[in-house]
ROKOLMAR-338191 format. One record per residue (C-alpha): x negated, y negated, z. Coordinates in Angstrom, 1 decimal. Last residue first. Layout:
residues N
<node><X>X</X><Y>Y</Y><Z>Z</Z></node>
...
This chain:
residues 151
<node><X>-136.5</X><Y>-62.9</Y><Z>87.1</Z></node>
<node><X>-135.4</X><Y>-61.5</Y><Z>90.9</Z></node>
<node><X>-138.1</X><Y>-58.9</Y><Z>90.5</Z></node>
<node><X>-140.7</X><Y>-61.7</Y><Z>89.9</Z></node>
<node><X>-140.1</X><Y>-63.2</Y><Z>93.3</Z></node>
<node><X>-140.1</X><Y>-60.1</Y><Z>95.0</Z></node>
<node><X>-143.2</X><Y>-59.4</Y><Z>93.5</Z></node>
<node><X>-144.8</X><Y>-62.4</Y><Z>94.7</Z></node>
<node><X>-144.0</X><Y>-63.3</Y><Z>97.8</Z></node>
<node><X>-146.2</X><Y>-62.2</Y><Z>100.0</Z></node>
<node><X>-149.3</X><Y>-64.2</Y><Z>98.4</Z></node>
<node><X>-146.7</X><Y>-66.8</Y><Z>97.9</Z></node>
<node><X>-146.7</X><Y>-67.5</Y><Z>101.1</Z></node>
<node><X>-149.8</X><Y>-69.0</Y><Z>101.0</Z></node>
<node><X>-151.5</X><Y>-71.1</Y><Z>104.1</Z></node>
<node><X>-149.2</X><Y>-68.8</Y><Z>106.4</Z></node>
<node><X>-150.1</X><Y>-65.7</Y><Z>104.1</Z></node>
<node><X>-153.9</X><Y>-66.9</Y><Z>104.4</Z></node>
<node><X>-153.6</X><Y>-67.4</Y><Z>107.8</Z></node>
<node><X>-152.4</X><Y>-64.0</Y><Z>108.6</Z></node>
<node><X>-154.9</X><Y>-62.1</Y><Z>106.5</Z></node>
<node><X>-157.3</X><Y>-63.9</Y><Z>108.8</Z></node>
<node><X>-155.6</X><Y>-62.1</Y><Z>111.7</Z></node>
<node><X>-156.0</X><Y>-59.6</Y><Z>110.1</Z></node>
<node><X>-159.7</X><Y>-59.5</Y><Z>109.1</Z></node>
<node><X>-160.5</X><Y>-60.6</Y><Z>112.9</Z></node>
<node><X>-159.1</X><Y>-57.7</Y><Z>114.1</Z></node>
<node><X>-160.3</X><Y>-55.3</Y><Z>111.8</Z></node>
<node><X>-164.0</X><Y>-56.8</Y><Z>112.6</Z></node>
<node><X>-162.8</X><Y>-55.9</Y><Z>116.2</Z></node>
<node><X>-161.8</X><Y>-52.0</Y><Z>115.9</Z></node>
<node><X>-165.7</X><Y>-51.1</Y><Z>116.0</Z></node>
<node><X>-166.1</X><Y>-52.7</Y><Z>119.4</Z></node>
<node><X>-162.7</X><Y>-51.3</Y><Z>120.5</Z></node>
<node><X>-164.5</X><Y>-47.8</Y><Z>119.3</Z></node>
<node><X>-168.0</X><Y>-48.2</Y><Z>120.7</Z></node>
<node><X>-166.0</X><Y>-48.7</Y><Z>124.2</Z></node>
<node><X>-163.7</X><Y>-46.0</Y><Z>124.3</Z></node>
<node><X>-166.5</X><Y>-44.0</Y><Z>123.8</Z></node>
<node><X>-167.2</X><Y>-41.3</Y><Z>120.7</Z></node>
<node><X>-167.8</X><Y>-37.9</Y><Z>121.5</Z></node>
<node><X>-164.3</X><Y>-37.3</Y><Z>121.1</Z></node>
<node><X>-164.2</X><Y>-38.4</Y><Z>117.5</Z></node>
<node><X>-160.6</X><Y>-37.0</Y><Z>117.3</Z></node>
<node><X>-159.0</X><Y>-38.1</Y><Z>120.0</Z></node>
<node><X>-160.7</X><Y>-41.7</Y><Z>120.1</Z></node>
<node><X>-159.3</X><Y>-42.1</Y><Z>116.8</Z></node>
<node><X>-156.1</X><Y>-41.3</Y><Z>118.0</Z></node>
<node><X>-156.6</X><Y>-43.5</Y><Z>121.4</Z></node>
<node><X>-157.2</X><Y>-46.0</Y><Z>118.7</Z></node>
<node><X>-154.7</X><Y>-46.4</Y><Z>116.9</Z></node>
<node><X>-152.4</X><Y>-46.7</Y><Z>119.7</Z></node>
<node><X>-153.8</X><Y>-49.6</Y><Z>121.0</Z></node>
<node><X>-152.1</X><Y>-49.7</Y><Z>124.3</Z></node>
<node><X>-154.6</X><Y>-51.8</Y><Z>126.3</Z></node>
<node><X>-155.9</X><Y>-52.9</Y><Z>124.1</Z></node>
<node><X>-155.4</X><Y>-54.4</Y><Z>119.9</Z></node>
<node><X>-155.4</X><Y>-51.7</Y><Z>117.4</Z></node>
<node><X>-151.7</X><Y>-50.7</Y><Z>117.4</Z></node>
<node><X>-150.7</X><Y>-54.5</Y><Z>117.9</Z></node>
<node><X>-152.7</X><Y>-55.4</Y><Z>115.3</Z></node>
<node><X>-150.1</X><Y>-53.2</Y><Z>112.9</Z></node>
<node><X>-147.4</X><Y>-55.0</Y><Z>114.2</Z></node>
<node><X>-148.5</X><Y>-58.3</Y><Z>113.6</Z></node>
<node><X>-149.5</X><Y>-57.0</Y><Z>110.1</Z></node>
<node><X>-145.3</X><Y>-55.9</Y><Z>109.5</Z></node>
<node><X>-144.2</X><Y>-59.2</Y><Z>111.1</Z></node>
<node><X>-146.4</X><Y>-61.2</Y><Z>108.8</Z></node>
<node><X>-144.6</X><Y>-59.1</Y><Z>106.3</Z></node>
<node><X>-141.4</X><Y>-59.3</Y><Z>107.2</Z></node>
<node><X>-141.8</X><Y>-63.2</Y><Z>107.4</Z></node>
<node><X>-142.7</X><Y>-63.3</Y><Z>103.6</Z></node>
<node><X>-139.2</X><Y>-61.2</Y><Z>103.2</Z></node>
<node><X>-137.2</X><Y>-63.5</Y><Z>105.3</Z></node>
<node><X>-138.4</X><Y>-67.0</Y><Z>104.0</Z></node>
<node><X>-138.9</X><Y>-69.9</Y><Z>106.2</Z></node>
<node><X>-136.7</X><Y>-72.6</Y><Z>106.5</Z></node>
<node><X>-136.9</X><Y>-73.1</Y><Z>110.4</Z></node>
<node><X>-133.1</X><Y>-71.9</Y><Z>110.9</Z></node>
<node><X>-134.5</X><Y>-68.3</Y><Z>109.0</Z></node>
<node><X>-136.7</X><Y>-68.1</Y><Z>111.8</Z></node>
<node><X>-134.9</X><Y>-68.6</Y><Z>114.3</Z></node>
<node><X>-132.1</X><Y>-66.5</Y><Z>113.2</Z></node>
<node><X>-134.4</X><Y>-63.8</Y><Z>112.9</Z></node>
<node><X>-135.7</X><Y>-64.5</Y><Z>116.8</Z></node>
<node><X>-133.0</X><Y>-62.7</Y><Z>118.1</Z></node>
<node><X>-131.8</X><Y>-59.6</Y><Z>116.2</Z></node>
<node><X>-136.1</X><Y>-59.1</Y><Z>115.7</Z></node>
<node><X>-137.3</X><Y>-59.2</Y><Z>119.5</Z></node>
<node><X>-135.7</X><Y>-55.6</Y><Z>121.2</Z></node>
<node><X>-135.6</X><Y>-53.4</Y><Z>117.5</Z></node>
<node><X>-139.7</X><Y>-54.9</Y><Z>116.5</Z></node>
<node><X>-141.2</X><Y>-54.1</Y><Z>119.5</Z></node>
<node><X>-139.4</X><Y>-51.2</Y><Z>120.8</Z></node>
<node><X>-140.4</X><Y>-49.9</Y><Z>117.2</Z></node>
<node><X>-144.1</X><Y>-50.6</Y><Z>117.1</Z></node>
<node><X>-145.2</X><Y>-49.8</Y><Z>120.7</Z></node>
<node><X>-145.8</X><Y>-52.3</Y><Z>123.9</Z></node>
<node><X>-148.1</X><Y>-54.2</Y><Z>125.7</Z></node>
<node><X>-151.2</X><Y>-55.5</Y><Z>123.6</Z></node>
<node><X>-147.9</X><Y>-55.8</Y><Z>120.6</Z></node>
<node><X>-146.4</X><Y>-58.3</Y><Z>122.9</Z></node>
<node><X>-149.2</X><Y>-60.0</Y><Z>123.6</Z></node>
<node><X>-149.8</X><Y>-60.9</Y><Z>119.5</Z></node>
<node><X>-146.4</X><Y>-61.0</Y><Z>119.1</Z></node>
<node><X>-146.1</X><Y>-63.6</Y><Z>121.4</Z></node>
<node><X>-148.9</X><Y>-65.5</Y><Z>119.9</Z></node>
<node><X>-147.4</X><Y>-65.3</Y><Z>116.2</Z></node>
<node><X>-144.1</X><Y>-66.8</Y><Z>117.5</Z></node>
<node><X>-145.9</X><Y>-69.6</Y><Z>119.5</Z></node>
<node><X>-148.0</X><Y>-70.0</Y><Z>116.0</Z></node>
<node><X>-144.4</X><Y>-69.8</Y><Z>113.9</Z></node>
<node><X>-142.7</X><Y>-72.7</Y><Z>116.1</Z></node>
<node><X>-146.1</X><Y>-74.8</Y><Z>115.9</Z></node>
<node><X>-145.4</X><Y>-74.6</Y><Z>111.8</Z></node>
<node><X>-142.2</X><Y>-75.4</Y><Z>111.9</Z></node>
<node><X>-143.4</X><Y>-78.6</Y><Z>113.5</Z></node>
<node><X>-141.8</X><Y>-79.5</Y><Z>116.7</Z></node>
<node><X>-138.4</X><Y>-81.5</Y><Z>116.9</Z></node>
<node><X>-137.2</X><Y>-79.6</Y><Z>120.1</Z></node>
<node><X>-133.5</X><Y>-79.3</Y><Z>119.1</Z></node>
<node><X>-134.3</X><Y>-76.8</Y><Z>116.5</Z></node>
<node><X>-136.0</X><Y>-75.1</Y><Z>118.8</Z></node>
<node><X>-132.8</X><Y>-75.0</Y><Z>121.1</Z></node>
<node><X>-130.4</X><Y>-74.8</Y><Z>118.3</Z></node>
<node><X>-132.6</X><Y>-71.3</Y><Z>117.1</Z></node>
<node><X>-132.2</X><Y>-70.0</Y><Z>120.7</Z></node>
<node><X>-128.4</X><Y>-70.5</Y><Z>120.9</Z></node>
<node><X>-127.6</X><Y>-69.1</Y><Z>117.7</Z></node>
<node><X>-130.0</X><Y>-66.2</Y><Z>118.7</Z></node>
<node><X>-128.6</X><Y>-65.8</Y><Z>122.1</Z></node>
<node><X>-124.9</X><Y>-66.0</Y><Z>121.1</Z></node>
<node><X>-123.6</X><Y>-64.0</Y><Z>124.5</Z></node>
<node><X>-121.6</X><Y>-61.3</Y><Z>122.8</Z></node>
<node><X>-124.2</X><Y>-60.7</Y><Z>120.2</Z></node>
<node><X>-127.3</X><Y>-60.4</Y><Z>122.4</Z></node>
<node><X>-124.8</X><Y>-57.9</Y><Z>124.8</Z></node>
<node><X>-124.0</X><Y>-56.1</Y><Z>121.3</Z></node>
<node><X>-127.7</X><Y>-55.4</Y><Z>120.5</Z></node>
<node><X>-129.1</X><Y>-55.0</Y><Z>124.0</Z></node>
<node><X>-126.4</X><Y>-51.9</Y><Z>123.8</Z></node>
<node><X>-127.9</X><Y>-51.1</Y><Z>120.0</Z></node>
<node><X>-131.6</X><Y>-51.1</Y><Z>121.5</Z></node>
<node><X>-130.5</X><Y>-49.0</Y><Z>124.5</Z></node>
<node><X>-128.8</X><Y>-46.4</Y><Z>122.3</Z></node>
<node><X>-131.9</X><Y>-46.2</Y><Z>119.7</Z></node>
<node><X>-134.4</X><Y>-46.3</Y><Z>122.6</Z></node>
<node><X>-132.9</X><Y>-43.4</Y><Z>124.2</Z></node>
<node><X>-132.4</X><Y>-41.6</Y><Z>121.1</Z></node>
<node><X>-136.1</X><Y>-42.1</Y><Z>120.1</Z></node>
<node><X>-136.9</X><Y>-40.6</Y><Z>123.6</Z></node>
């Protein structure tokens, strides 16, 4: 399954750089004169759905190639953007319907329901999400011990 993924992400890989999609993509929001900061929220929300619908590495290998360049084109850093990318991610594992997070938990506390357990995973939620803001509000949160490595 892995291997299927792998070979379908590195074909979507060459068609994306055939056809300039992220080039294209990061002109277009360039083009649109919206705050940086607007860009990043519509970014953050359609990881946000994403990660309700899919798992962790189709995730990151099929949307990565072409929204890096965006990213990058809107002056934020690469590494502090890794790790929003890396919490995103993680909600994604707690959020429904997939959640996988929690159909393990639910595996092993079987007298648990499904129910009690989403309720339970919501405080997580809300922390995260918070987590986010305050890496948005201070980058350098994220940034700093890769910033003191390069001293």
């Amino acid at each position: 399954m892995v291997t299927a993924i792998m070979v379908g992400v590195s074909l979507l890989g060459y068609f994306v750089t055939l056809t300039q999609i992220p080039a294209l993509l990061a002109n277009f929001v360039s083009s649109l004169h919206a705050s940086r900061y607007t860009v990043f929220i519509v970014i953050v929300i359609f990881y946000l759905i994403l990660g309700m619908l899919m798992n962790i590495m189709p995730m990151i290998l099929l949307t990565l190639p072409i929204l890096f360049p965006t990213i990058k084109a809107l002056g934020f850093d690469p590494i502090w953007f890794g790790v929003v990318l890396v919490i995103l991610v993680e909600l994604g594992c707690i959020t429904p319907p997939v959640g996988m997070n929690v159909f393990v938990v639910a595996g092993v506390a079987k007298d648990v329901p499904m129910s009690t357990i989403f309720r339970g995973v919501f405080p997580f939620v809300l922390v995260e999400l918070l987590l986010i803001a305050l890496l948005v509000l201070f980058p350098e949160i994220a940034l700093l011990l890769p910033n003191a490595m390069n001293q």
